[in-house]
C-alpha positions, 0 to 999 in steps of 0.5 A: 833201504830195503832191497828193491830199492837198493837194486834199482841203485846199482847202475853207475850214476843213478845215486847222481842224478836222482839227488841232483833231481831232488834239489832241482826239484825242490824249487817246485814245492818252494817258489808257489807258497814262498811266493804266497807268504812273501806277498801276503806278509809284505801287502796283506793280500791272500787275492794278490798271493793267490793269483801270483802263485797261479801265474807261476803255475800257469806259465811254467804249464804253458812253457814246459811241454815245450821245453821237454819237447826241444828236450827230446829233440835236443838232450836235457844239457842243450835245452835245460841251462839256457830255460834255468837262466831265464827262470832265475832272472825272472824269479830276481825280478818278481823277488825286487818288485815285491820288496820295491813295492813296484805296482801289481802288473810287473809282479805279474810280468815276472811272474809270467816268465819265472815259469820258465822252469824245466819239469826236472822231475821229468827229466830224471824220471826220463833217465830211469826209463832209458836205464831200465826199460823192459824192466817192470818190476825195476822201473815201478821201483824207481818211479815209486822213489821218486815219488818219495822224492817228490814227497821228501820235497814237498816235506823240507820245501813249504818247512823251509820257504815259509818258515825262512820268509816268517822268520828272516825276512819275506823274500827268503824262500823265494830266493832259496828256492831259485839257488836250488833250481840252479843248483840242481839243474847244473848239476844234472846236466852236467851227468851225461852218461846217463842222459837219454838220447834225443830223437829229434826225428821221430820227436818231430814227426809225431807232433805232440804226445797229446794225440794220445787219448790215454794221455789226454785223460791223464792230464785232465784228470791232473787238473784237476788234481792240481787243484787240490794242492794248490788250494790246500797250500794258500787255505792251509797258510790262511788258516794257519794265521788265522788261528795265530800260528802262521809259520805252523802252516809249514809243518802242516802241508809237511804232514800231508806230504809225509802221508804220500811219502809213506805210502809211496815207500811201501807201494815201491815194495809191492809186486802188483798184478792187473793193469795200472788203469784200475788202480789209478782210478781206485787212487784217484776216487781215494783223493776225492773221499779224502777230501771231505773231513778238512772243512768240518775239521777246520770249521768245527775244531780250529784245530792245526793238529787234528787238521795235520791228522786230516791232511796225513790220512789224505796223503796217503792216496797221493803217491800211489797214484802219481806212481800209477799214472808215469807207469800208464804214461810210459804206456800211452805214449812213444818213446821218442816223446816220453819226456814230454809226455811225463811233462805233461801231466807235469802242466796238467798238474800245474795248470791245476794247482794256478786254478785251485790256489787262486780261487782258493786266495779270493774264497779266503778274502770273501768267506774266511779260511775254513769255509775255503776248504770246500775250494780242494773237496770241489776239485776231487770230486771233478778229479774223480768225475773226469777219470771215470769218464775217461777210463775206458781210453786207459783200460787195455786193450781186448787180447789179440785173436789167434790170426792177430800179428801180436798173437804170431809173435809179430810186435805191433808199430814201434811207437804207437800209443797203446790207446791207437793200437787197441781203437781200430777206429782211429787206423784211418 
């Protein structure tokens, strides 16, 4: 492991709680296309798949911010176990349903509440901030780790959720998925010198994160985003059979995960200088251009190989930006509500990834899966669209006048988002 990584590990528990945070995690990359794959072997239905997969994500969009809110309030151990239970029994639920054959809307009740799912990455990510605060160069290096972390899952998870559902029989990936969650959270929480302490008084007077406009364009853009992934996993699946070679679908979206995965390692190692805002934008106009091969490639080839080609180089623009963004969270907002924060472009994602694998799921129906191909490319180019009309709320702030309190030395309001401090306007 070269050395900046090697460092940011020489805190006591941060080896404990970073792998206790890839397995929770790993249910993330799992649950939605285990989910596709199990409906669509057991009813032949990519429609239903989709929209199912999209509940999940849509649900856990719409439970999560507040999970990690009573997280702030509360400590990770009080509010975490009891939200893991519920998600297990709804995801028991949805897996009995299916093999039952039980009709659609109980699929989708259960469906519903498995999104009952704690934003572990968020959590662990919380841990490294309150370990290494005040520390730049440490906090890029482990929020550039996790982000590994999070390609390494979505690596093994697709591999091994589609390939145990295709190969063993159809609920499998599903199932692993939730042992992982609980495997995962239990053991997180379980680690409690390293858990931030709550702040259940300045949590609560503050209200939402999202009074940040920083923030608000963040999670808009991750919409969009989302998008992207959640098409690309249910068109990937399609297409992938429609050539006879569904289970190669897994190591497909493993090769797109393997192209963040590296560039995430290397960015780790950078010393960067500017701010954040303008390589955030520069990543995600480089998601939108990646993009625009997987039709042609898809519609003129009907290559799995030249389409995994397509899908690394794609890759390579995803972890950067995702590094960028929790940098540019921590910035916009306070500390008290930093899990919550990072949640939220958790759900701006997941929000995203319902949107785009639903779509994705009718386009398949309607038109074929190389033609479905154009669902991700649409969602870059509003992803792009969205982050350059929002730029101007990420950028910083002009330098403080001589007569300013931040030029005397004097530290601007503890907790207030950097997009307030630098908008006179918004004082009132």
């Amino acid at each position: 492991m070269p050395s900046p990584y090697r460092a940011i590990f020489g805190r006591p528990g941060t080896k404990s709680f970073s792998a206790a945070g890839l397995l929770g995690r790993m249910t993330l990359s799992m649950t939605g296309i285990g989910v596709v794959t199990m409906v669509s072997q057991l009813t032949g239905r990519y429609g239903l798949a989709g929209a199912l997969s999209a509940t999940i994500a849509l649900s856990a969009a719409l439970i999560g911010p507040q999970i990690s809110r009573l997280v702030d309030r509360h400590g990770q151990r009080r509010v975490l176990r009891p939200a893991t239970l519920v998600s297990l029994a709804a995801i028991a639920g949805l897996l009995l349903s299916a093999q039952q054959r039980w009709a659609d809307w109980t699929l989708f009740c259960f469906a519903a509440c498995a999104g009952c799912v704690p934003s572990v990455g968020s959590m662990v990510r919380a841990r490294w901030a309150e370990l290494y605060r005040g520390s730049p160069r440490e906090l890029h290096t482990a929020y550039s780790w996790e982000s590994i972390v999070d390609e390494m899952c979505f690596i093994l998870g697709p591999i091994l959720s589609i390939g145990l559902s295709t190969a063993w029989f159809p609920e499998a990936g599903p199932l692993l998925a939730g042992g992982f969650l609980a495997a995962g959270v239990f053991w997180l929480t379980a680690q409690r010198a390293t858990e931030p302490v709550p702040h259940p008084r300045e949590q609560h007077a503050k209200g939402s994160a999202l009074r940040s406009r920083g923030l608000r364009v963040l999670v808009g853009t991750f919409v969009a985003t989302g998008a992207i992934f959640g098409a690309i996993d249910v068109v990937t699946v399609a297409f992938a059979q429609e050539q006879g070679h569904k289970a190669a679908a897994s190591l497909v979206l493993a090769v797109y995960a393997l192209g963040s995965c590296v560039a995430g390692a290397v960015f780790g190692l950078l010393h960067l200088s500017g701010h954040p805002s303008r390589r955030w934008l520069v990543g995600v106009a480089a998601m939108a251009v990646s993009m625009a091969p997987l039709q042609a490639v898809a519609s003129l080839t009907g290559s799995l190989t030249l389409l995994g080609a397509a899908l690394f180089l794609a890759g390579l623009s995803i972890a950067p930006t995702m590094v960028t963004t929790m940098a540019l969270v921590e910035e916009h907002v306070p500390r008290a509500q930093l899990t919550e924060g990072m949640t939220w472009t958790s759900t701006g994602l997941a929000v995203g990834v319902a949107l785009g694998s639903s779509a994705a799921g009718w386009v398949v129906d309607a038109a074929g899966a190389d033609r479905a191909y154009l669902v991700p490319l649409t969602a870059g180019v509003l992803a792009a669209l969205v982050a350059l009309a929002g730029y101007r709320w990420l950028r910083p702030g002009p330098a403080p006048s001589p007569s300013t309190p931040a030029a005397r030395g004097i530290p601007s309001p503890a907790g207030i988002p950097a997009d307030e401090r630098h908008d006179p306007s918004r004082a009132n």
